[in-house]
ROZADREN-672453 format. One line per field, with one value per atom (N, C-alpha, C, O): residue in three letters; atom name; x, y, z. Coordinates in Angstrom, 2 decimals, m for minus. Example, Ala and Ser with C-alpha at 12.3 -4.5 7.8 and 13.67 -1.06 7.14 Angstrom:
<nodes>
code: ALA | ALA | ALA | ALA | SER | SER | SER | SER
site: N | CA | C | O | N | CA | C | O
u: 13.19 | 12.30 | 13.20 | 14.24 | 12.85 | 13.67 | 12.90 | 13.41
v: m5.69 | m4.50 | m3.30 | m3.32 | m2.25 | m1.06 | 0.03 | 1.14
w: 7.80 | 7.80 | 7.80 | 8.46 | 7.08 | 7.14 | 7.87 | 8.04
</nodes>
This chain:
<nodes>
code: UNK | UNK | UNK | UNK | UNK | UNK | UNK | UNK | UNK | UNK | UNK | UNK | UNK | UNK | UNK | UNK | UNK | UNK | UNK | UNK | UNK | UNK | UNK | UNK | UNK | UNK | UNK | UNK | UNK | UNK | UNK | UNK | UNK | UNK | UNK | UNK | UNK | UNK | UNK | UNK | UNK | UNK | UNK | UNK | UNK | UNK | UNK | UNK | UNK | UNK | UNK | UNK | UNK | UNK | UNK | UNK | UNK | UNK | UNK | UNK | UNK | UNK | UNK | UNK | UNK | UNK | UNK | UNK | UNK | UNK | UNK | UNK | UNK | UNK | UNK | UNK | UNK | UNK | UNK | UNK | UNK | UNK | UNK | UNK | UNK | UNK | UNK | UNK | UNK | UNK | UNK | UNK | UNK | UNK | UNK | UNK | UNK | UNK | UNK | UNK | UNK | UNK | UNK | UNK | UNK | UNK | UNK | UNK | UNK | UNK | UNK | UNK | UNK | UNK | UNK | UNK | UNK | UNK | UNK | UNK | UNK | UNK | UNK | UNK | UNK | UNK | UNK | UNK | UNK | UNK | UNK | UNK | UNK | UNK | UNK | UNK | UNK | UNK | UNK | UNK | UNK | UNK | UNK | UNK | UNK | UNK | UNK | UNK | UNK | UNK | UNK | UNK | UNK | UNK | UNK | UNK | UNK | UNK | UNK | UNK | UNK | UNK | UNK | UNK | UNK | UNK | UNK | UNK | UNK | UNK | UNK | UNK | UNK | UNK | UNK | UNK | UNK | UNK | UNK | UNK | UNK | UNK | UNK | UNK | UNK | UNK | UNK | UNK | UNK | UNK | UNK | UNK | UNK | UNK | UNK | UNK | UNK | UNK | UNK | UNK | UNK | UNK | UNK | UNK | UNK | UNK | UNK | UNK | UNK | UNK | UNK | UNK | UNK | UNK | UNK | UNK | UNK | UNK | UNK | UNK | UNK | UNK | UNK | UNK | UNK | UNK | UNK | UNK | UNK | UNK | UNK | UNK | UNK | UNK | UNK | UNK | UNK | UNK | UNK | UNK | UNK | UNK | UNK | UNK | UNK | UNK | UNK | UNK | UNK | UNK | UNK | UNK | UNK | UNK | UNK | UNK | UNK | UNK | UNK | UNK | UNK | UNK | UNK | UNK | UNK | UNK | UNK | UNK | UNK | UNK | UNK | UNK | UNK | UNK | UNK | UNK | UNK | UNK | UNK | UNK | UNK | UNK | UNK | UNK | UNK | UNK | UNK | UNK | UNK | UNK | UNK | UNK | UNK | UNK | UNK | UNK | UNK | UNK | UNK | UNK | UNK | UNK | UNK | UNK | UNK | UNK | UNK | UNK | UNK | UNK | UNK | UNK | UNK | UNK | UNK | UNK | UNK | UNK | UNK | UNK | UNK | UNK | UNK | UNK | UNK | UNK | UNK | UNK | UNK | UNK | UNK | UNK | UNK | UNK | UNK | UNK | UNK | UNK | UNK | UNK | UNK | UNK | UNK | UNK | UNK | UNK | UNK | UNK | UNK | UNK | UNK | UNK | UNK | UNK | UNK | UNK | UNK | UNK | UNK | UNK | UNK | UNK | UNK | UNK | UNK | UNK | UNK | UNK | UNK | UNK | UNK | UNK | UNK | UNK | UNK | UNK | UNK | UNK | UNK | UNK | UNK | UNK | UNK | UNK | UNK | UNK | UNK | UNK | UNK | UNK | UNK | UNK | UNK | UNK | UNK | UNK | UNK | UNK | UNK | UNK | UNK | UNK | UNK | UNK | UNK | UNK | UNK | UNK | UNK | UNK | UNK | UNK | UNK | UNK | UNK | UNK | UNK | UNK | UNK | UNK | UNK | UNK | UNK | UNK | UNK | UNK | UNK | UNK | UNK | UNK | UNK | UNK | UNK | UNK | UNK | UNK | UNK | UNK | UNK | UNK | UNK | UNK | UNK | UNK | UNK | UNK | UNK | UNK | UNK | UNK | UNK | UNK | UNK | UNK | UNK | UNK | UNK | UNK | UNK | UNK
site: N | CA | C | O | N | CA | C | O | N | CA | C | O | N | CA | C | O | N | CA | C | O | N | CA | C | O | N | CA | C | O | N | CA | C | O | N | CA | C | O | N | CA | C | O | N | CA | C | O | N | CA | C | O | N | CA | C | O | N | CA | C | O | N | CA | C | O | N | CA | C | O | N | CA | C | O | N | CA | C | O | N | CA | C | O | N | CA | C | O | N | CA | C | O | N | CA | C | O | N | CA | C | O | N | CA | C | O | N | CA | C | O | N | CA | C | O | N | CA | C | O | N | CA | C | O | N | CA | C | O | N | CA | C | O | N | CA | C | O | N | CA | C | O | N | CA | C | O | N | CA | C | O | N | CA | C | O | N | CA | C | O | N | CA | C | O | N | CA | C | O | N | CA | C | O | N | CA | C | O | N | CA | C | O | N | CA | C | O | N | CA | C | O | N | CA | C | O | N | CA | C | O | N | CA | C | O | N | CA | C | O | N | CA | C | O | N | CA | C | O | N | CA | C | O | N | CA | C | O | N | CA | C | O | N | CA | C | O | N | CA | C | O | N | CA | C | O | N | CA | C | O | N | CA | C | O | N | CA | C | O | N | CA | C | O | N | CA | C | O | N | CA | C | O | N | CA | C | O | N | CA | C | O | N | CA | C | O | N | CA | C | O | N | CA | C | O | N | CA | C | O | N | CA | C | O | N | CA | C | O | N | CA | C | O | N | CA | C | O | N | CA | C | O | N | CA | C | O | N | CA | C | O | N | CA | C | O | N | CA | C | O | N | CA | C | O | N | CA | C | O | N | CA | C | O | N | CA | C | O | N | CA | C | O | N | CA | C | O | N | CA | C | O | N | CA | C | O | N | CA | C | O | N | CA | C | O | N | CA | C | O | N | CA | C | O | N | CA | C | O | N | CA | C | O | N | CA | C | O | N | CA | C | O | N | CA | C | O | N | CA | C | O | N | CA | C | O | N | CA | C | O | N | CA | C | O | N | CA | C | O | N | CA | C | O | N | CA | C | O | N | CA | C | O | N | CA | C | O | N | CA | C | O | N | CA | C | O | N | CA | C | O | N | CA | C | O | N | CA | C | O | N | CA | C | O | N | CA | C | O | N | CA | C | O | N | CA | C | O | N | CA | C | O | N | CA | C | O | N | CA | C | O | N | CA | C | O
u: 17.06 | 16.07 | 14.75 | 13.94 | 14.76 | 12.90 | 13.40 | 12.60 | 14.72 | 14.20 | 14.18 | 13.45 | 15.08 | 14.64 | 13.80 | 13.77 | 12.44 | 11.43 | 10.59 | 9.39 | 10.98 | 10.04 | 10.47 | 9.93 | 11.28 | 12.07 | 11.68 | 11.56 | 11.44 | 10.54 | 9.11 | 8.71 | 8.45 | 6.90 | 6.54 | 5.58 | 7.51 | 7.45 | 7.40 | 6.62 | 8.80 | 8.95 | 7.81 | 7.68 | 6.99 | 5.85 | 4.61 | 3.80 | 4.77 | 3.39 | 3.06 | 1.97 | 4.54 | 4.90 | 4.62 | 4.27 | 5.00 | 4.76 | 3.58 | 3.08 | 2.79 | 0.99 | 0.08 | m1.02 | 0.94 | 0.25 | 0.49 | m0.35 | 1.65 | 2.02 | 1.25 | 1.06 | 0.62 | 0.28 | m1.83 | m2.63 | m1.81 | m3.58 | m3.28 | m4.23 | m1.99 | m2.17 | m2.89 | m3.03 | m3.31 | m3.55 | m3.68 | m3.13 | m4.46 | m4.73 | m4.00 | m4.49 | m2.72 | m1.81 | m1.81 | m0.82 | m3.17 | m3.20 | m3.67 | m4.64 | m3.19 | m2.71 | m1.37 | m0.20 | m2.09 | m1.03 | m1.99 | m3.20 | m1.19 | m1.59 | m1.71 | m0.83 | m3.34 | m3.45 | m3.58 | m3.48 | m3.72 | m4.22 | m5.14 | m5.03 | m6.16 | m7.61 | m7.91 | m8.40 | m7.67 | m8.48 | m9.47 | m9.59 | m10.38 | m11.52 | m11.72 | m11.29 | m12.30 | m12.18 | m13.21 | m13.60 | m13.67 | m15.06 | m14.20 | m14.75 | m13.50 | m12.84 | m13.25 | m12.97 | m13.76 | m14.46 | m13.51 | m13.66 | m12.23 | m11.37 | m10.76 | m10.32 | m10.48 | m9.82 | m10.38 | m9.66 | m12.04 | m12.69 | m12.94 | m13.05 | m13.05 | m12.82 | m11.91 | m12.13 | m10.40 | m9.92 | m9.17 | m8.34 | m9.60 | m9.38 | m8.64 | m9.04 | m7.38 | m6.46 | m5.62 | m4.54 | m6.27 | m5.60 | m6.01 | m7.12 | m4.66 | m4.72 | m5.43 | m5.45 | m6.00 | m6.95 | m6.77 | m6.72 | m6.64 | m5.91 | m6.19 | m6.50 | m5.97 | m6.69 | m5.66 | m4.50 | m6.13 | m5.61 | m6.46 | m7.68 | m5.63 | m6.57 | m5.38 | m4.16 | m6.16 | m5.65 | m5.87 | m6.20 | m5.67 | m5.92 | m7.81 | m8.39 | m8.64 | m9.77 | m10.05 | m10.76 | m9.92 | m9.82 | m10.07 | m9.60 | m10.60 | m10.31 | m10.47 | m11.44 | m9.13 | m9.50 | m9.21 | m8.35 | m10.17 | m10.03 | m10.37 | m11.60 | m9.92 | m10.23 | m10.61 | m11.65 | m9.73 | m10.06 | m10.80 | m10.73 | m11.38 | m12.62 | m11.95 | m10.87 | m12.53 | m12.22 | m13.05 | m13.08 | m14.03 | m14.44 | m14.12 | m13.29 | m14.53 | m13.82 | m14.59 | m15.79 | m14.26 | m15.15 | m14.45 | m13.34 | m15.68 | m15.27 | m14.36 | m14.07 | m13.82 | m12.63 | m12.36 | m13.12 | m11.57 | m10.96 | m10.52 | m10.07 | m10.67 | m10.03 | m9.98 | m10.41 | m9.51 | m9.64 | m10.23 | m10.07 | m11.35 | m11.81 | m12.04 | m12.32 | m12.11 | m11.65 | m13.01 | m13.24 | m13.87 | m14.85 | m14.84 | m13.64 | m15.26 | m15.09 | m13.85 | m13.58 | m12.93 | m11.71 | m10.31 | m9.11 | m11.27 | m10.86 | m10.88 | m11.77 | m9.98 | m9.44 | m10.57 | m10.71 | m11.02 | m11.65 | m11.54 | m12.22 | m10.53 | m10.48 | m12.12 | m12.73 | m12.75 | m13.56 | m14.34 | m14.63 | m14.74 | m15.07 | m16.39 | m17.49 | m15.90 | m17.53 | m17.34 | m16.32 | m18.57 | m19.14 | m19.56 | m19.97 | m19.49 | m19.46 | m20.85 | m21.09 | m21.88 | m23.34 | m23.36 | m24.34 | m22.54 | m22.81 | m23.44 | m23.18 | m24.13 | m24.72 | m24.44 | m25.08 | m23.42 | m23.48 | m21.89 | m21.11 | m21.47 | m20.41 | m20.00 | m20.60 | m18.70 | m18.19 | m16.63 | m15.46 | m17.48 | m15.80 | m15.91 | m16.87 | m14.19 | m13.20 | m12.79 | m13.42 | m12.18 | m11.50 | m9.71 | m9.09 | m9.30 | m7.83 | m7.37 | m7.67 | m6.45 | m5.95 | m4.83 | m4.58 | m3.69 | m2.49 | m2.31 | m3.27 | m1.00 | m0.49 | m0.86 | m1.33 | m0.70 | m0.70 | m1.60 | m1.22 | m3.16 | m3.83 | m5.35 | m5.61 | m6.07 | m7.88 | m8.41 | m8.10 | m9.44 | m10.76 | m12.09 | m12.61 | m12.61 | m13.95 | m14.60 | m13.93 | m15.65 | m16.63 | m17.98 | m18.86 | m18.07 | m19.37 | m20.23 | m20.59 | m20.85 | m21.97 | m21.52 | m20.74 | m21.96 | m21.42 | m19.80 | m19.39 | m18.85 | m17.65 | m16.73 | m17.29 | m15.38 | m14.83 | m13.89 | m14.20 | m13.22 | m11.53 | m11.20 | m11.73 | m9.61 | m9.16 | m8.20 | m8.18 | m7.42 | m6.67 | m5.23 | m5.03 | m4.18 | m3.14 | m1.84 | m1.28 | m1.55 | m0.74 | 0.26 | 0.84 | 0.46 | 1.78 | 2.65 | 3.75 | 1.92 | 2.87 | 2.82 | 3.56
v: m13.08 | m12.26 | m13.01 | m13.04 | m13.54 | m14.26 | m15.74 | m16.65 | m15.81 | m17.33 | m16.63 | m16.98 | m15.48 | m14.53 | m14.63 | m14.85 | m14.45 | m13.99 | m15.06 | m14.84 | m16.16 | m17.54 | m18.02 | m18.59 | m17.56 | m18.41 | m17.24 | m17.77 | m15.85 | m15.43 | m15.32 | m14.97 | m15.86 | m16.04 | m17.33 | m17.58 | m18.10 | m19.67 | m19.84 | m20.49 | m18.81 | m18.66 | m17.54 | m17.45 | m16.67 | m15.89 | m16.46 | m16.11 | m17.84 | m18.77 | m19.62 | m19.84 | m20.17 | m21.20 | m20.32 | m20.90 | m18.85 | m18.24 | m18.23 | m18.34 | m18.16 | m17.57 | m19.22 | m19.46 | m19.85 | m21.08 | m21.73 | m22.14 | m21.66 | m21.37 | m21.20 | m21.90 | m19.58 | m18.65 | m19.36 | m19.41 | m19.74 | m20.28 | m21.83 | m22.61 | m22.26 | m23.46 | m24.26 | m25.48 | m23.37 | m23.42 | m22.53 | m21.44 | m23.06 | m22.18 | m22.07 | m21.73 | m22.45 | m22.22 | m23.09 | m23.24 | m23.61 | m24.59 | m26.09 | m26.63 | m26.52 | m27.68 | m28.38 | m28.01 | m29.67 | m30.72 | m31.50 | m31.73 | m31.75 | m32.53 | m32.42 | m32.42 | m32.31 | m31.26 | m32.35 | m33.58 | m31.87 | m32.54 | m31.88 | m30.80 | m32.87 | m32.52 | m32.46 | m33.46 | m31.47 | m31.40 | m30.64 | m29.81 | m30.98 | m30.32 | m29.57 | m30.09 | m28.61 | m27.63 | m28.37 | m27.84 | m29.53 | m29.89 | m30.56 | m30.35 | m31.02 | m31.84 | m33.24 | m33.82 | m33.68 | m34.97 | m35.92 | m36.78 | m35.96 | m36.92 | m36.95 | m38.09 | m36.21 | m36.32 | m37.40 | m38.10 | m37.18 | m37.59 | m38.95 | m39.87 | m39.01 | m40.77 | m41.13 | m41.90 | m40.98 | m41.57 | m41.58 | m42.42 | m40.63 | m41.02 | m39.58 | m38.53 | m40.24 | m39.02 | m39.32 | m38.78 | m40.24 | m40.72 | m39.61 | m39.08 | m39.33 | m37.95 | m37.97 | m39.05 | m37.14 | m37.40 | m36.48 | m35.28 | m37.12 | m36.08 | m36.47 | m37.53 | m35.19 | m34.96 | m34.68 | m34.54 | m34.54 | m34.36 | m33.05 | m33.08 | m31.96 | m30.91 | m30.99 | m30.87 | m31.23 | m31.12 | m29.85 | m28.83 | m29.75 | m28.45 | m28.45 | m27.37 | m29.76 | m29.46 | m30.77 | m31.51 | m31.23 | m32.23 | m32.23 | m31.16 | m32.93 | m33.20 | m35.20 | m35.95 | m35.41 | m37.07 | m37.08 | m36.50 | m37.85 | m38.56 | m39.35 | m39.27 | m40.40 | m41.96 | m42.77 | m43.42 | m42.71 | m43.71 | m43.10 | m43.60 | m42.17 | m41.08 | m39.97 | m39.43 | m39.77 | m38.29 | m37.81 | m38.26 | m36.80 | m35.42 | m34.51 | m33.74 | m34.27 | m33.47 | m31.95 | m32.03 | m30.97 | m29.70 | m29.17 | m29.46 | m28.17 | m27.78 | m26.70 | m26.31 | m26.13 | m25.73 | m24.89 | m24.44 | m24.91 | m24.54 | m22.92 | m22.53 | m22.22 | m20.95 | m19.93 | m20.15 | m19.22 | m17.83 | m16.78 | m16.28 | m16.50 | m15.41 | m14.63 | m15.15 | m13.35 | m12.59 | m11.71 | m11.03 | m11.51 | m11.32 | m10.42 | m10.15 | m9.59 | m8.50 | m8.26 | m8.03 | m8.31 | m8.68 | m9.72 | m9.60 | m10.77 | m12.15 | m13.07 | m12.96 | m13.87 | m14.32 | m16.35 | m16.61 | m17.15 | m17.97 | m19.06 | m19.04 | m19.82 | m20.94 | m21.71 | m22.21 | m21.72 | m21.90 | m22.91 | m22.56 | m24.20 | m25.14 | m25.36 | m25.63 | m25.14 | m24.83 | m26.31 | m26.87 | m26.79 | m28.05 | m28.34 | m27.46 | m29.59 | m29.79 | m29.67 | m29.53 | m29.72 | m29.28 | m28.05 | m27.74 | m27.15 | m25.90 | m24.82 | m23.62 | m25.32 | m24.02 | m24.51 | m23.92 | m25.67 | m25.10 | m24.98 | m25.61 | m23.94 | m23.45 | m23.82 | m23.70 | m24.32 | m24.33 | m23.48 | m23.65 | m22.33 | m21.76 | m22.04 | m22.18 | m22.13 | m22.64 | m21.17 | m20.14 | m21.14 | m19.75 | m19.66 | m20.41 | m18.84 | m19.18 | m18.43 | m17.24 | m19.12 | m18.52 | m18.44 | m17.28 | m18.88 | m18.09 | m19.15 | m19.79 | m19.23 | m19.68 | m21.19 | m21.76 | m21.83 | m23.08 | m23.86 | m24.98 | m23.34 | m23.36 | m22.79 | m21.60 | m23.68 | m23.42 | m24.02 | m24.59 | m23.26 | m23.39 | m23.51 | m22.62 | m25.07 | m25.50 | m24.95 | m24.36 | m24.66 | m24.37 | m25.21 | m24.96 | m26.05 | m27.08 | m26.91 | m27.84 | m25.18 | m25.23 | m25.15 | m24.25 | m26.06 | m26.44 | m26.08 | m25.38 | m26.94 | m26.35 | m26.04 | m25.65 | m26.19 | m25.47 | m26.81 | m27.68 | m27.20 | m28.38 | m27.26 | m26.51 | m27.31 | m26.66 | m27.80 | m29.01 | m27.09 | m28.13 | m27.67 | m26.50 | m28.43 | m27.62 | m28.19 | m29.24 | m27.65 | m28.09 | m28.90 | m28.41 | m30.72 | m30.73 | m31.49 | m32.02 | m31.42 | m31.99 | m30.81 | m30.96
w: m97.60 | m96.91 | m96.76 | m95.82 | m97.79 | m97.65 | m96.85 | m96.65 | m96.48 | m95.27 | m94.05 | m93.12 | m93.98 | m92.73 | m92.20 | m90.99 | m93.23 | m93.25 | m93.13 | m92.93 | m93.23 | m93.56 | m91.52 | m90.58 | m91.74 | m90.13 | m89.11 | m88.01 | m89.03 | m88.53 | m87.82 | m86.70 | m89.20 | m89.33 | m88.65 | m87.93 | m89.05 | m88.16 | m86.46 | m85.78 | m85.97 | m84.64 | m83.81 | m82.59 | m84.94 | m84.77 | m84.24 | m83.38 | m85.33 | m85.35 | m84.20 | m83.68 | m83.82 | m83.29 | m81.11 | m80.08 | m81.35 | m79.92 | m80.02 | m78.90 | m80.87 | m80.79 | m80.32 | m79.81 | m80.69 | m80.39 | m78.84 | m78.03 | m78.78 | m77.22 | m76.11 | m75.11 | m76.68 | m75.91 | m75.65 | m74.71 | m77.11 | m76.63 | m76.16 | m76.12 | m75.82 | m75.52 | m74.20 | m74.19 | m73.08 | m72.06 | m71.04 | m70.94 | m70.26 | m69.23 | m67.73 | m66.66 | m68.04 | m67.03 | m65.55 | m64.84 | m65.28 | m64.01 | m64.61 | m64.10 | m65.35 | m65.39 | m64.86 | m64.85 | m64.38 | m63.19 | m62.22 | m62.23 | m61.57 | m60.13 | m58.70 | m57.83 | m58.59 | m57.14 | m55.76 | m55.85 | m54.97 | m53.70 | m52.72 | m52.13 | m52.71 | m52.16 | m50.55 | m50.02 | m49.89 | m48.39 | m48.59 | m49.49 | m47.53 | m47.21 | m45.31 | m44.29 | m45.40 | m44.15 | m43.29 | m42.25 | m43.66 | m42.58 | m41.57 | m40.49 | m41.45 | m40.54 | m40.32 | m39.27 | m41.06 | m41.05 | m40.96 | m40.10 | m41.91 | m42.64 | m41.33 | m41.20 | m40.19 | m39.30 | m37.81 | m37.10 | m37.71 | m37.06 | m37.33 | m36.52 | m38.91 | m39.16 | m39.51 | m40.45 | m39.20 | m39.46 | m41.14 | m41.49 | m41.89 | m43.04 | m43.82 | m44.33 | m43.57 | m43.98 | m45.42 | m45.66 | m46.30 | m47.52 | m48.41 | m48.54 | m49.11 | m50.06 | m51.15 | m51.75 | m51.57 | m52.62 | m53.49 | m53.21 | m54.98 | m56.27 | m57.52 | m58.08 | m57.87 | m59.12 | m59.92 | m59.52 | m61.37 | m62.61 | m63.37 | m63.53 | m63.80 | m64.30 | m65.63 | m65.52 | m66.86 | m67.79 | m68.71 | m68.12 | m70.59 | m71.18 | m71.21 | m71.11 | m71.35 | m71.76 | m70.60 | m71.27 | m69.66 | m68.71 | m67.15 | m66.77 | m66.04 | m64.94 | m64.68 | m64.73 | m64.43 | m64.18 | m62.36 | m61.70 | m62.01 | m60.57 | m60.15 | m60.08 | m59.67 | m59.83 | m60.87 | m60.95 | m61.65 | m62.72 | m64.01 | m65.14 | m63.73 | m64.49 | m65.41 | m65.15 | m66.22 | m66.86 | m67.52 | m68.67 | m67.22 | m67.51 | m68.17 | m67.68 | m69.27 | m70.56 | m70.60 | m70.30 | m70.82 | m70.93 | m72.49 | m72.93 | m73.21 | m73.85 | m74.17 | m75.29 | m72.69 | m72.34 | m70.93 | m70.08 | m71.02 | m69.20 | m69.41 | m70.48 | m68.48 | m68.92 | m67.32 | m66.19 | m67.70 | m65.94 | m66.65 | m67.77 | m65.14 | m65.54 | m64.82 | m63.74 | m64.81 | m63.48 | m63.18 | m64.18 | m62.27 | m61.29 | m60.54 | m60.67 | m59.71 | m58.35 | m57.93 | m56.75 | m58.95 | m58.31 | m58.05 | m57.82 | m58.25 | m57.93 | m59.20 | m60.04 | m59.29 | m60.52 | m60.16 | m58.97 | m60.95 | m60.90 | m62.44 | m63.46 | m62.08 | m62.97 | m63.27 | m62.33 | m64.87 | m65.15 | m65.97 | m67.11 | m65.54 | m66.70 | m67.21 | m66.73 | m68.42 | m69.29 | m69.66 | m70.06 | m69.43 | m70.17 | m71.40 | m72.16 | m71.72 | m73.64 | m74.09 | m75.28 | m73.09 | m73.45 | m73.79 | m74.45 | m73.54 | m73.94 | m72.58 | m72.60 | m71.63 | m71.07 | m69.59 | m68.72 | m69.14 | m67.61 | m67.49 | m68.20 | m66.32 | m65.91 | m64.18 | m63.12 | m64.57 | m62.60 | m62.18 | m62.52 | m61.12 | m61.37 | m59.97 | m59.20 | m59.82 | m59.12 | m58.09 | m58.35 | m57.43 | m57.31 | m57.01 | m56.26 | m57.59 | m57.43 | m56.65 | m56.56 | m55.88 | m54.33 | m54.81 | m54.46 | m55.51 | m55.65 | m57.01 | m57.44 | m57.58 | m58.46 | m58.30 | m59.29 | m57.25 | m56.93 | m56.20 | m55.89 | m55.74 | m54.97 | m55.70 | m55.86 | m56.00 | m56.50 | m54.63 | m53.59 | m55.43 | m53.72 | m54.57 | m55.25 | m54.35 | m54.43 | m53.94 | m53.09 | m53.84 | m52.84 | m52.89 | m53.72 | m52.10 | m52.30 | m51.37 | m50.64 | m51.23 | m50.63 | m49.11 | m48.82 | m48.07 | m46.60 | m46.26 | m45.34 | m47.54 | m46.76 | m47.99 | m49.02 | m47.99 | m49.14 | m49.63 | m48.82 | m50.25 | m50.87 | m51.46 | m52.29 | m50.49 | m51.09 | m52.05 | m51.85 | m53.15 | m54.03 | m53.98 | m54.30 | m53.63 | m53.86 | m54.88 | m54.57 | m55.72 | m57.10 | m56.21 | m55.25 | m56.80 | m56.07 | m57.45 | m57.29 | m58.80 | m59.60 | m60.94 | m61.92
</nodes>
């Protein structure tokens, strides 16, 4: 009865950890933007990112936050990275399972999961 109980508590421990392991949009996205620029010059090379559990790398770079998380707003659900300073925030907005939307002001990147 008590390894029952030991092999229980383990597979208990082992789901709870699981469960804070992440914030679900981690992988490998691909970057367009709605300005149409990339089209006008010429420059249609894909551009991608890496969103990890506490991470974003792109080009060579990586950007660490003190953690990534969703948080939900008017409605609308918004992948969120808090920075390791402590007081600034950038949310994202999530368009479906597979798909965040930048918004930089002028125009929008959108990102779309392809790994």
């Amino acid at each position: 009865m008590n390894k029952i109980l030991k092999s229980l508590s383990l597979i208990a421990f082992l789901g709870l950890l699981t469960a804070c392991g992440g914030h679900g949009y981690e992988g490998t996205y691909e970057a367009k933007s709605n300005t149409g620029l990339d089209d006008l010059f010429g420059n249609s090379e894909d551009r991608r990112l890496e969103i990890g559990t506490d991470y974003i790398e792109a080009d060579g770079s990586r950007e660490t936050f003190d953690e990534i998380f969703v948080r939900e707003s008017a409605g609308k659900q918004y992948l969120v990275f808090k920075s390791e300073d402590g007081g600034s925030e950038e949310a994202w907005a999530i368009k479906d399972e597979d798909t965040l939307v930048q918004d930089a002001g002028f125009f929008k990147i959108e990102l779309k999961r392809v790994d």
